[in-house]
MIVEXBA-647556 format. One record per residue: residue number from 1; residue in one letter; x, y negated, z of N, C-alpha, C in turn. Coordinates in nm, 4 decimals. Example, Ala and Ser with C-alpha at 12.3 -4.5 7.8 and 13.67 -1.06 7.14 Angstrom:
<nodes>
> num, residuo, n_xx, n_yy, n_zz, ca_xx, ca_yy, ca_zz, c_xx, c_yy, c_zz
> 1, A, 1.3190, 0.5690, 0.7800, 1.2300, 0.4500, 0.7800, 1.3200, 0.3300, 0.7800
> 2, S, 1.2850, 0.2250, 0.7080, 1.3670, 0.1060, 0.7140, 1.2900, -0.0030, 0.7870
</nodes>
This chain:
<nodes>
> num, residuo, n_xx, n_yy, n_zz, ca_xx, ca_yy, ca_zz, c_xx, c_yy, c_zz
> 1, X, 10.0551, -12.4724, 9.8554, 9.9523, -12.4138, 9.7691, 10.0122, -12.3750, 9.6335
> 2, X, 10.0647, -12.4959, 9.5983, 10.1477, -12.4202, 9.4366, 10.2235, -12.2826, 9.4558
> 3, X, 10.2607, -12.2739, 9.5575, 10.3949, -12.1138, 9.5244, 10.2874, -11.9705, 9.5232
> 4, X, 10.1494, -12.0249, 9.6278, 10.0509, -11.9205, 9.6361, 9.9929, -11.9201, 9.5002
> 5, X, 9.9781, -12.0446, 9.4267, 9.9461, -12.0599, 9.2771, 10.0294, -11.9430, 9.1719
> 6, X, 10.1113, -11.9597, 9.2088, 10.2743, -11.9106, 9.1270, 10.2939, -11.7451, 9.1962
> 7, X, 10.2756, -11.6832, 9.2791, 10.2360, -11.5759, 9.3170, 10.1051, -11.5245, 9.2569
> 8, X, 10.0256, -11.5752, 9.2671, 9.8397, -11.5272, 9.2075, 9.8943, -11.5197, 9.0817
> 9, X, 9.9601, -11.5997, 8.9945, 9.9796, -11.5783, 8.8566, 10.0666, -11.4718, 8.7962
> 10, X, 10.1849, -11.4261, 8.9097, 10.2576, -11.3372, 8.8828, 10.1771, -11.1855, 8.8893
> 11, X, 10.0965, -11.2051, 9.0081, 10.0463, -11.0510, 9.0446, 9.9307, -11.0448, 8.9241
> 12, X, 9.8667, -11.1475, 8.8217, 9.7997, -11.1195, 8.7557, 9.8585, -11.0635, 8.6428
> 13, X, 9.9884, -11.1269, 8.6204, 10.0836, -11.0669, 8.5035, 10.1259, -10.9449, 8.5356
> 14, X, 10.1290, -10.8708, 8.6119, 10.1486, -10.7328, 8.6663, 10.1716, -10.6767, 8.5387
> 15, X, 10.2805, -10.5957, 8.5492, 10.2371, -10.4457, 8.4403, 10.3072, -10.3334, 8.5078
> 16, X, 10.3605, -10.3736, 8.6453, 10.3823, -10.2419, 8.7422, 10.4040, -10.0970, 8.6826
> 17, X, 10.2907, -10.0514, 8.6873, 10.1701, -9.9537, 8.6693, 10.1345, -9.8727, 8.5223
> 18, X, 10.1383, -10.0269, 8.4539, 10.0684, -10.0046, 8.3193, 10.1064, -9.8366, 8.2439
> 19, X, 10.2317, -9.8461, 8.2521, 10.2247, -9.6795, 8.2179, 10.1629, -9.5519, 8.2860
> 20, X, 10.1011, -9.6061, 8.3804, 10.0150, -9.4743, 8.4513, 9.8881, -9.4576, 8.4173
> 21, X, 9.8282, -9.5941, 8.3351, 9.6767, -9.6301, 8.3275, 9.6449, -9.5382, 8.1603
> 22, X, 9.5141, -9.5572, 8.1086, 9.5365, -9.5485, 7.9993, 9.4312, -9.6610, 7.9542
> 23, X, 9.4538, -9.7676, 8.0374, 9.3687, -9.8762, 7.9968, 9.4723, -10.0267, 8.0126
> 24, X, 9.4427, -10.1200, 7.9926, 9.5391, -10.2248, 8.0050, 9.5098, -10.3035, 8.1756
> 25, X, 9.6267, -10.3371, 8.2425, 9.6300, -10.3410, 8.3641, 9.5307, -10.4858, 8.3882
> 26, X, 9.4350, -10.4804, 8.4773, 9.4234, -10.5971, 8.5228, 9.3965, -10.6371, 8.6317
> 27, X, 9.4710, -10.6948, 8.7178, 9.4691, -10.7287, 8.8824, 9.3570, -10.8379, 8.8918
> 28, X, 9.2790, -10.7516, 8.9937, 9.1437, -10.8370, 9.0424, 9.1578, -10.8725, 9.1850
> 29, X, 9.2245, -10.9927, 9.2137, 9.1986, -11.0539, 9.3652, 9.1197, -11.1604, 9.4089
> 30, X, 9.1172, -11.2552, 9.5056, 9.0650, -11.3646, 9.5314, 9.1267, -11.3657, 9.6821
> 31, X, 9.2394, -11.4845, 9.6459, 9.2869, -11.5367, 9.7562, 9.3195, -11.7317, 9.8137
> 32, X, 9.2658, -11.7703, 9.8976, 9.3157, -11.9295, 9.9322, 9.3806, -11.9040, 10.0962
> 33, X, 9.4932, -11.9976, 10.0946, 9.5558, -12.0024, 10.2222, 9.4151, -12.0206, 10.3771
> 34, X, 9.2971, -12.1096, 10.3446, 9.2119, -12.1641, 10.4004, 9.0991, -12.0153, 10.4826
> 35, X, 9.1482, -11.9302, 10.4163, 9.0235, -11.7802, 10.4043, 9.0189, -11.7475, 10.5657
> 36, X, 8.9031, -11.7034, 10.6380, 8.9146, -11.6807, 10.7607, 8.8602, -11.5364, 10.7428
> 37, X, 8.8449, -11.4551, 10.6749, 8.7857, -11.3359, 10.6235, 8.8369, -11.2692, 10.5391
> 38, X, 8.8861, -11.1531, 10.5665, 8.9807, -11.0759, 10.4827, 8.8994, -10.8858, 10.4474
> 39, X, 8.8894, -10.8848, 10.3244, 8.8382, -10.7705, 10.2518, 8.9515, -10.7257, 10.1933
> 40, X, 8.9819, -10.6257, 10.2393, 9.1058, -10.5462, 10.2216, 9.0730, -10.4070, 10.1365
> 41, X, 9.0002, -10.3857, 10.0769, 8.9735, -10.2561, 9.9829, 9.0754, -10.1615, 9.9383
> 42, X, 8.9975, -10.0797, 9.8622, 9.1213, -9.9793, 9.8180, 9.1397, -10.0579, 9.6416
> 43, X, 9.0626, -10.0190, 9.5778, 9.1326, -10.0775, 9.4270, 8.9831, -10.1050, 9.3159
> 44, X, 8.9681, -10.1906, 9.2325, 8.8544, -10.2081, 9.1551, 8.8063, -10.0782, 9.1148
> 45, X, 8.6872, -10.0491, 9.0835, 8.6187, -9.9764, 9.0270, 8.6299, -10.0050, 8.8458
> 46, X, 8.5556, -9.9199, 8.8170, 8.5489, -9.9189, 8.6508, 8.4744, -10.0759, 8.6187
> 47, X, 8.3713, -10.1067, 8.6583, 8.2924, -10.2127, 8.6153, 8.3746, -10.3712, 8.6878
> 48, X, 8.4298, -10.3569, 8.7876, 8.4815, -10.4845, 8.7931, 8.6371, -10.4510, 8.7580
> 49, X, 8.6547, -10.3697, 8.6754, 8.7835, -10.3984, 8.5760, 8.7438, -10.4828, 8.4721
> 50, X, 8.5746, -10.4111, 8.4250, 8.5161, -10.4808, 8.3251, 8.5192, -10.6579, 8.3356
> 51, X, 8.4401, -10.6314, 8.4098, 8.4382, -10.8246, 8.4590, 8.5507, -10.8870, 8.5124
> 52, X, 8.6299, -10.8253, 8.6373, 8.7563, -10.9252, 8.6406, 8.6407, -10.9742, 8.7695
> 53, X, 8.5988, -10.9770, 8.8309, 8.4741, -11.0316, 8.9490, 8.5279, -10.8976, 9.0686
> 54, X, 8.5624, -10.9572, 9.2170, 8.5802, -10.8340, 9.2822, 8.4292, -10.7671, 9.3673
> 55, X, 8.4370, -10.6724, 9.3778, 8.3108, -10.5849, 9.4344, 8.1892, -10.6833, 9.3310
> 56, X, 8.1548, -10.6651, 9.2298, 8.0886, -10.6865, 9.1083, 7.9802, -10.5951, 9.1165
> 57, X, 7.9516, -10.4962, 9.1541, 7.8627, -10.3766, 9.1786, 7.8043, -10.3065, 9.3129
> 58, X, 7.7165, -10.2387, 9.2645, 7.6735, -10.1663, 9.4054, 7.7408, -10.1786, 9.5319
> 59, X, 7.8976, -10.1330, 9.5408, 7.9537, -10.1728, 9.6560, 7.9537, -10.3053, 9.7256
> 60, X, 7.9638, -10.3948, 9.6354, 7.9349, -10.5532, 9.6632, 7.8596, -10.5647, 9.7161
> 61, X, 7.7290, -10.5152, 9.6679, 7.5782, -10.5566, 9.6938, 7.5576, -10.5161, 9.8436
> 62, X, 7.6353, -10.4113, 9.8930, 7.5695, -10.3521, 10.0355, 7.7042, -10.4196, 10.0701
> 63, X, 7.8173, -10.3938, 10.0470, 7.8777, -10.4768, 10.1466, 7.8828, -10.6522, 10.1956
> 64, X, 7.8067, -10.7262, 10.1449, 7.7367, -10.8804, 10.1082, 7.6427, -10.8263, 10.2068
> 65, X, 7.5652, -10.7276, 10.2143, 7.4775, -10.7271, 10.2853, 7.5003, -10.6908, 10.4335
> 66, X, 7.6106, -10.5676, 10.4831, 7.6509, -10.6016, 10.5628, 7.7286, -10.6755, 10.6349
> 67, X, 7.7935, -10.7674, 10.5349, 7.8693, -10.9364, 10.6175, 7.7802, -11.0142, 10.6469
> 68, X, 7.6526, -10.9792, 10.5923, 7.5584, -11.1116, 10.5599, 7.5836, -11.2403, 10.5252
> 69, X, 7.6154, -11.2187, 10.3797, 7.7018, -11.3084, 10.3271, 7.6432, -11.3178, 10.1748
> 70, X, 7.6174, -11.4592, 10.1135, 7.5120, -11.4631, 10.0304, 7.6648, -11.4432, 9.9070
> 71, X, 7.6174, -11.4400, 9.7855, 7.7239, -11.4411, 9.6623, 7.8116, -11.5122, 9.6928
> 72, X, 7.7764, -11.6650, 9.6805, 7.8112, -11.8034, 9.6552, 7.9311, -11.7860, 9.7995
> 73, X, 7.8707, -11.7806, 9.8926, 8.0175, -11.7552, 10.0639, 8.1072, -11.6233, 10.0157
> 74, X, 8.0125, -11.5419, 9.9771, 8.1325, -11.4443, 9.9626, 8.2221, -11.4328, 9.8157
> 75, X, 8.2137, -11.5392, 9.7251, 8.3243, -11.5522, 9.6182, 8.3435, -11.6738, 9.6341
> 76, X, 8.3593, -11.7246, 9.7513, 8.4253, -11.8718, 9.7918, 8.5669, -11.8525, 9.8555
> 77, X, 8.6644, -11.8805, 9.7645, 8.7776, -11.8001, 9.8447, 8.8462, -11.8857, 9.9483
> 78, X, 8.7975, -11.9441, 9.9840, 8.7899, -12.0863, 10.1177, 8.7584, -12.0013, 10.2588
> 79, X, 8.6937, -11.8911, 10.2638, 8.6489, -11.8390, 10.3223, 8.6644, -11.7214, 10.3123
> 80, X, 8.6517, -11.6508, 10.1965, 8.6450, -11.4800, 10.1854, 8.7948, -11.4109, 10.0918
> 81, X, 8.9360, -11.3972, 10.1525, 8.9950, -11.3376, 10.0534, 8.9971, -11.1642, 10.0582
> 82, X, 9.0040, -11.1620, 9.8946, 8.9493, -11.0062, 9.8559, 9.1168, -10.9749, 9.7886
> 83, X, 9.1780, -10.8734, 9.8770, 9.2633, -10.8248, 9.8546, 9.2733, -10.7093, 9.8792
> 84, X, 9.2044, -10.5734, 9.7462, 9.2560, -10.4665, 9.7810, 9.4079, -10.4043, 9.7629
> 85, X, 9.4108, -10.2818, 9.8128, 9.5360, -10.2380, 9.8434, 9.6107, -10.2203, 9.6989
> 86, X, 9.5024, -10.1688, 9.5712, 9.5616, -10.1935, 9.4257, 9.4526, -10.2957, 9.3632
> 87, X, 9.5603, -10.3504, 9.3116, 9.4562, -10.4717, 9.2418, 9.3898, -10.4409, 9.1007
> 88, X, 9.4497, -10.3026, 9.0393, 9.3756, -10.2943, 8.9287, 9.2989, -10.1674, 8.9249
> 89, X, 9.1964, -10.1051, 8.8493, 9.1274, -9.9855, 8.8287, 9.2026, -9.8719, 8.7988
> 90, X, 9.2283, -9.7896, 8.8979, 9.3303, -9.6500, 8.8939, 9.2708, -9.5576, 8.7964
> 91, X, 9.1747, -9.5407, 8.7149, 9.1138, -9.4502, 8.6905, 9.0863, -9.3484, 8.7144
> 92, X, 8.9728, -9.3048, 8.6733, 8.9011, -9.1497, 8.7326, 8.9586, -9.0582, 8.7175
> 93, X, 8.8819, -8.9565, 8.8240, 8.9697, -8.8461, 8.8487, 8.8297, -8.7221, 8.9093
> 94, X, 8.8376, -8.6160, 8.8835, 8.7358, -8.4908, 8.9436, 8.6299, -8.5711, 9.0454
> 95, X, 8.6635, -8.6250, 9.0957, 8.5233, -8.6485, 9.2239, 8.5202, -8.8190, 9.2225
> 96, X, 8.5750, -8.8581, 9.1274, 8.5563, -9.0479, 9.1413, 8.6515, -9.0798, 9.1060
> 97, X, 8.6815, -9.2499, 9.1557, 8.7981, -9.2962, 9.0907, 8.9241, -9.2599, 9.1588
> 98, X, 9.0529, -9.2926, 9.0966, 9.1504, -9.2204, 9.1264, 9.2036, -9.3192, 9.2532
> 99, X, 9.2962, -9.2729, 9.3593, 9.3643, -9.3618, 9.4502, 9.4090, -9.5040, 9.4079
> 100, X, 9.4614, -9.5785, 9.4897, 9.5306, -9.7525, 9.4564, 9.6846, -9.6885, 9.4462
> 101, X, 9.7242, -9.7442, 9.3249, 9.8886, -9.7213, 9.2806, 9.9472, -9.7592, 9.4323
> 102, X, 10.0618, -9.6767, 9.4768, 10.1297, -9.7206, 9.6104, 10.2250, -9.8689, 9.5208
> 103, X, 10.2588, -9.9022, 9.4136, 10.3482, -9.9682, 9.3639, 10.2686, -10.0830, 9.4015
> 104, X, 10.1823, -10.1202, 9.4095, 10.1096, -10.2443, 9.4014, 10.1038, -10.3429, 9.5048
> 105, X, 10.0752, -10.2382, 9.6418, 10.0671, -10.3057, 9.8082, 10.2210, -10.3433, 9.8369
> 106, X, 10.3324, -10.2590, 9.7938, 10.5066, -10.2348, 9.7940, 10.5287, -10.4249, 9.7332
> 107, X, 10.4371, -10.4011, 9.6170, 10.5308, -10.5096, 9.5337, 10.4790, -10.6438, 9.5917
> 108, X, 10.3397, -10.6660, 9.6035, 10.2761, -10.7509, 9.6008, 10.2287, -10.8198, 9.7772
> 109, X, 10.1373, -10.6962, 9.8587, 10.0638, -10.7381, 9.9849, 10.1491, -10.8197, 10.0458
> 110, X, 10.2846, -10.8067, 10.0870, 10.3384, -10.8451, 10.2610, 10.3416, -10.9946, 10.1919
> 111, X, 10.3923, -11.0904, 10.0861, 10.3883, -11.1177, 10.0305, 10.2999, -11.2176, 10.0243
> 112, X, 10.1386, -11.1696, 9.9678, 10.0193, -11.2316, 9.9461, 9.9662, -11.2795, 10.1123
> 113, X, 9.9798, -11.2092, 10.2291, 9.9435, -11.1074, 10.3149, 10.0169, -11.3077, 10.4118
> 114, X, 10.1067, -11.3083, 10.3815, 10.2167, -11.4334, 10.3997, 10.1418, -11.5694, 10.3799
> 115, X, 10.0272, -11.5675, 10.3280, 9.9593, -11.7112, 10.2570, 9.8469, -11.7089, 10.3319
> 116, X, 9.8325, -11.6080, 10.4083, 9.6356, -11.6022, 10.5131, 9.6771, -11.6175, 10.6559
> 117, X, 9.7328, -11.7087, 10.7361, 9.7376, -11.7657, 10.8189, 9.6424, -11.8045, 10.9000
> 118, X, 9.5269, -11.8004, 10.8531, 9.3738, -11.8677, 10.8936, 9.2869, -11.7159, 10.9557
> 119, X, 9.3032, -11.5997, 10.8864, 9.2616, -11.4534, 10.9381, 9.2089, -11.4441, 11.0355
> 120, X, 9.0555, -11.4734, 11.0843, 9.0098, -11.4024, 11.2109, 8.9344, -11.2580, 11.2265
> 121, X, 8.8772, -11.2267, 11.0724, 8.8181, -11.1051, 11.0683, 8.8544, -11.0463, 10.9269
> 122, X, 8.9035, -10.9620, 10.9574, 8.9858, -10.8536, 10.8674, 8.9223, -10.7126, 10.8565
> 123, X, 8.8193, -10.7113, 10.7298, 8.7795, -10.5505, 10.7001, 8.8772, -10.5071, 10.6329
> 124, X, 8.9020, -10.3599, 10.6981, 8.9638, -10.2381, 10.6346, 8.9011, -10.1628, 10.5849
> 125, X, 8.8953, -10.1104, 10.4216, 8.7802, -10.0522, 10.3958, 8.8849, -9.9916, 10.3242
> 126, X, 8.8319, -9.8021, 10.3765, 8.9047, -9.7092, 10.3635, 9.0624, -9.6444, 10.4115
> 127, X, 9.0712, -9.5668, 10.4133, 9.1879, -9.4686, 10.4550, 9.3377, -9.5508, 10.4164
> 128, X, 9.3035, -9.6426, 10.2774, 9.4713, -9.6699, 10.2065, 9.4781, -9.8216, 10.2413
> 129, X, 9.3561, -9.8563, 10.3284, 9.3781, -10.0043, 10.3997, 9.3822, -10.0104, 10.5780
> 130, X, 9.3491, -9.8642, 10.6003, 9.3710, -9.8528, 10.7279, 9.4772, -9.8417, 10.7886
> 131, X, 9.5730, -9.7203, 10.7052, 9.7076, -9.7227, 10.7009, 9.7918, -9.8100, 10.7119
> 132, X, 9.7755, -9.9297, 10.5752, 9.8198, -10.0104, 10.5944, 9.8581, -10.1388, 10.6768
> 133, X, 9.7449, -10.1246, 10.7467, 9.7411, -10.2639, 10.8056, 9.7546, -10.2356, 10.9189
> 134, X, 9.6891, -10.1362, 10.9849, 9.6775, -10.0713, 11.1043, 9.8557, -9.9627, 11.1692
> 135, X, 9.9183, -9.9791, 11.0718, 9.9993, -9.8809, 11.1087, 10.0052, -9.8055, 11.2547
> 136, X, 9.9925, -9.6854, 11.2461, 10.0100, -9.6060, 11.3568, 9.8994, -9.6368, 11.4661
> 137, X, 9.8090, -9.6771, 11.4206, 9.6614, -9.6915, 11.5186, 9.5771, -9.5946, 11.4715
> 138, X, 9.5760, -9.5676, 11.3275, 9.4806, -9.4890, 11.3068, 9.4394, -9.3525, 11.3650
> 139, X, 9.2795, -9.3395, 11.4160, 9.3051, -9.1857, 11.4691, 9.2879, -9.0677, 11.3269
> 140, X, 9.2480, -8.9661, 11.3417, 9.2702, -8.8671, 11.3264, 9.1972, -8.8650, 11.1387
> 141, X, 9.0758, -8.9231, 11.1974, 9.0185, -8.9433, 11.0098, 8.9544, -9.0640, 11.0154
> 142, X, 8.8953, -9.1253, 10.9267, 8.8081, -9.2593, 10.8839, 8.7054, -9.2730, 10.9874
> 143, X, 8.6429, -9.1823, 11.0026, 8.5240, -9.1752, 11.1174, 8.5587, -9.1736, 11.2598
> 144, X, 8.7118, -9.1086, 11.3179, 8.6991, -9.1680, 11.4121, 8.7791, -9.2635, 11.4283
> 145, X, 8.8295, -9.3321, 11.3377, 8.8725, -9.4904, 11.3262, 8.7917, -9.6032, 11.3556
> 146, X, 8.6651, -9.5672, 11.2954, 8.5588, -9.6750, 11.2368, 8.4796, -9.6695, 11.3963
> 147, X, 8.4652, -9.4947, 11.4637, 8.3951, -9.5543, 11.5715, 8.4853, -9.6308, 11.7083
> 148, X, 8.6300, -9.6387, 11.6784, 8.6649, -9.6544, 11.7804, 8.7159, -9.8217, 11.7191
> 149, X, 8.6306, -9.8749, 11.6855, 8.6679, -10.0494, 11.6143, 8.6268, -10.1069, 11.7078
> 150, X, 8.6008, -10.1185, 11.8505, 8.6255, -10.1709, 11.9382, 8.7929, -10.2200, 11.9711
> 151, X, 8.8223, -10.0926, 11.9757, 8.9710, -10.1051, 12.0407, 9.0484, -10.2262, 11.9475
> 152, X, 9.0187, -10.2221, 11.8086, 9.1200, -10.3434, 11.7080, 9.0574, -10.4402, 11.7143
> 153, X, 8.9684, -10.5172, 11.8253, 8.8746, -10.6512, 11.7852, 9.0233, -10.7516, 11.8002
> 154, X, 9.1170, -10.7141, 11.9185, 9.2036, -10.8294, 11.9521, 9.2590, -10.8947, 11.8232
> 155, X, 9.3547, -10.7531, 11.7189, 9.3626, -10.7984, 11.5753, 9.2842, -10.8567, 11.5092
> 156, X, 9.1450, -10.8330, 11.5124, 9.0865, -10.8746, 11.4221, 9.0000, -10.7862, 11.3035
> 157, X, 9.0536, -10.6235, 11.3568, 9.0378, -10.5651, 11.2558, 8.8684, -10.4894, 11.2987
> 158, X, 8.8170, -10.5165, 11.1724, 8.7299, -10.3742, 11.1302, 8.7512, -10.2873, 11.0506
> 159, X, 8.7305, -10.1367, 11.0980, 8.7917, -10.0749, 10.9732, 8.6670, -9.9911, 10.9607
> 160, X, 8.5992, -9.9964, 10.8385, 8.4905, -9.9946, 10.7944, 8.5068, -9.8664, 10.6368
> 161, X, 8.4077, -9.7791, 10.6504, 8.3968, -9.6825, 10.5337, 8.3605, -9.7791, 10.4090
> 162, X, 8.3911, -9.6934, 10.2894, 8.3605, -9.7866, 10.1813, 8.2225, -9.7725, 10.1506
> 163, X, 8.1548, -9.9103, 10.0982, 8.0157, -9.9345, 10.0805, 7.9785, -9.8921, 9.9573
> 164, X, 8.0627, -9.8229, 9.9025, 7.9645, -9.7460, 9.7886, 7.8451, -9.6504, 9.7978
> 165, X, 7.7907, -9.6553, 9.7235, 7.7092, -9.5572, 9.7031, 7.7199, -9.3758, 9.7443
> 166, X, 7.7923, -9.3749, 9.7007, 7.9087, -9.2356, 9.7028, 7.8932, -9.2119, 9.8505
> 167, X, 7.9139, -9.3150, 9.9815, 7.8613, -9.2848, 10.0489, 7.7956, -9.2592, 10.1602
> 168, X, 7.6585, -9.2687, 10.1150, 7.5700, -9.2406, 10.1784, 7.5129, -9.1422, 10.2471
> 169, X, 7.5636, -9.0329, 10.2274, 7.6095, -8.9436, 10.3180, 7.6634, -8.9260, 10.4183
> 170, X, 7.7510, -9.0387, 10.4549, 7.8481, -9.0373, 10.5651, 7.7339, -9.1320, 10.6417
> 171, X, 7.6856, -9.2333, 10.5946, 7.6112, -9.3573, 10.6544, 7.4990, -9.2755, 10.7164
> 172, X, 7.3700, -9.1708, 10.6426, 7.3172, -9.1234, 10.6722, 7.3605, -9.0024, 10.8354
> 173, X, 7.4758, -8.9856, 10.8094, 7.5229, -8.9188, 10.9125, 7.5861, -9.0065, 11.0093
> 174, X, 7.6071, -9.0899, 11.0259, 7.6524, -9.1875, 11.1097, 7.5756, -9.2962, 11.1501
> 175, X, 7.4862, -9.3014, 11.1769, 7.4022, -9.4262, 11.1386, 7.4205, -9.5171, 11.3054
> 176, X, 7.4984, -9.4939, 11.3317, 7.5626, -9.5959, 11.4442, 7.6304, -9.6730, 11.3682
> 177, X, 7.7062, -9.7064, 11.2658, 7.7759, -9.7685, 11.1988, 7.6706, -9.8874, 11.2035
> 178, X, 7.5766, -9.8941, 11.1411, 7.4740, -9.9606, 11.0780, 7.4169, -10.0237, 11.2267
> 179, X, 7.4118, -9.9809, 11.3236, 7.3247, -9.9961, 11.4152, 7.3740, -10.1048, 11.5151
> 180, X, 7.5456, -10.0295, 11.5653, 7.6480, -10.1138, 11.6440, 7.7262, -10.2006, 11.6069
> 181, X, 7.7864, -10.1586, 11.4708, 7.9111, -10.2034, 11.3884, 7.8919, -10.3546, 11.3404
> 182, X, 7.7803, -10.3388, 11.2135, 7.7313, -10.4249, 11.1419, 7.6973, -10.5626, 11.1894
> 183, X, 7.6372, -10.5731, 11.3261, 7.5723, -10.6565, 11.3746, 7.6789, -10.7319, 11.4320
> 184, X, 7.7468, -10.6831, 11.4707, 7.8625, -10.7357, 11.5690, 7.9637, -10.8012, 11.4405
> 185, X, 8.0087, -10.7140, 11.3015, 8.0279, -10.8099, 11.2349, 8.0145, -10.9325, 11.1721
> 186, X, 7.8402, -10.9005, 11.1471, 7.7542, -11.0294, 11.1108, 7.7913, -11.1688, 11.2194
> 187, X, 7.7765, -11.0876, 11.3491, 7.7986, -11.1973, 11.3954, 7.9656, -11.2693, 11.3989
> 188, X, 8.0441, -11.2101, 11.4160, 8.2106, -11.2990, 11.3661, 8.1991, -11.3111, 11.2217
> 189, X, 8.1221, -11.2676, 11.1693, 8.1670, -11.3622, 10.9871, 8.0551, -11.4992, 10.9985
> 190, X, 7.9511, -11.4798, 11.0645, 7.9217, -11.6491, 11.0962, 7.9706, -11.7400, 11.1823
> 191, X, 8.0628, -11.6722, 11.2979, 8.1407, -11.7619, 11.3958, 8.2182, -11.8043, 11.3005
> 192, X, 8.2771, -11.7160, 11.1752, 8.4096, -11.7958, 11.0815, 8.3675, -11.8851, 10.9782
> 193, X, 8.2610, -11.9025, 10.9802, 8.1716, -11.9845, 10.8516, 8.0917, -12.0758, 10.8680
> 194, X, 8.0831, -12.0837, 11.0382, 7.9937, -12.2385, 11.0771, 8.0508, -12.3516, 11.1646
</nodes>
């Protein structure tokens, strides 16, 4: 546990990056060796740069709702580690926030990635965690990744669109996600929690 101690402290000291930002860097994770649930994101938003709290906002709120997972389980890092692909707020850019620094997953994931031994359900949320984790599984775009999340149950993986707000558009157009997906998750994030 101490070296995972001594790692968490290094990746918080990060300054990687810092010259790309025009804000001061701050890596937002939540990780324990014990976690049977892995949230793999792309990188904080503006408001949980603010707080330093991961998925702190809207995205939180629906994605809590589709783990079915109250606050208190899902910032218990005994159970839930939150490791996106950049740990700090990329900033905005024309249509939202900007991508996760590639320097960050390079320096830090395989690494962090080394301490979750316990892993039975692993969301991929988005394109720069699908990649990653999934290497060379992914099909063609996000959507037909997400419908073919049958095929990654053996891994473990779901690879799931991001629960922002932003969109709801895709959800509205997909609404099998919600229908097939969800439920079947709900149910392995309580097989990992009871």
């Amino acid at each position: 546990m101490q070296a995972l101690e001594t790692l968490v402290e290094q990746v918080k000291g990060c300054r990687l990056c810092a010259s790309c930002f025009e804000h001061e860097p701050r890596p937002v994770l939540q990780v324990h060796p014990n976690a049977s649930i892995l949230i793999a994101g792309q990188a904080p938003g503006r408001k949980v740069h603010e707080t330093g709290v991961p998925f702190d906002d809207a995205s939180g709120d629906r994605l809590r709702l589709w783990l079915g997972l109250s606050k208190d389980e899902f910032y218990n890092p005994e159970l839930v580690a939150i490791l996106p692909m950049g740990f700090c707020f990329p900033g905005t850019g024309k249509s939202g926030d900007l991508p996760p620094r590639p320097e960050c997953a390079k320096a830090w994931r395989s690494d962090l990635m080394a301490f979750l031994p316990n892993l039975k359900v692993k969301l991929l949320v988005g394109q720069y965690a699908l990649n990653w984790h999934m290497k060379g599984q992914v099909r063609k775009n996000l959507t037909e990744t997400v419908k073919a999340w049958r095929d990654f149950q053996a891994d473990g993986y779901f690879p799931m669109p991001h629960p922002s707000p932003r969109n709801n558009i895709w959800l509205s157009k997909n609404q099998w996600f919600e229908a097939e997906v969800v439920p079947e998750l709900q149910t392995q994030v309580r097989d990992c929690i009871n």
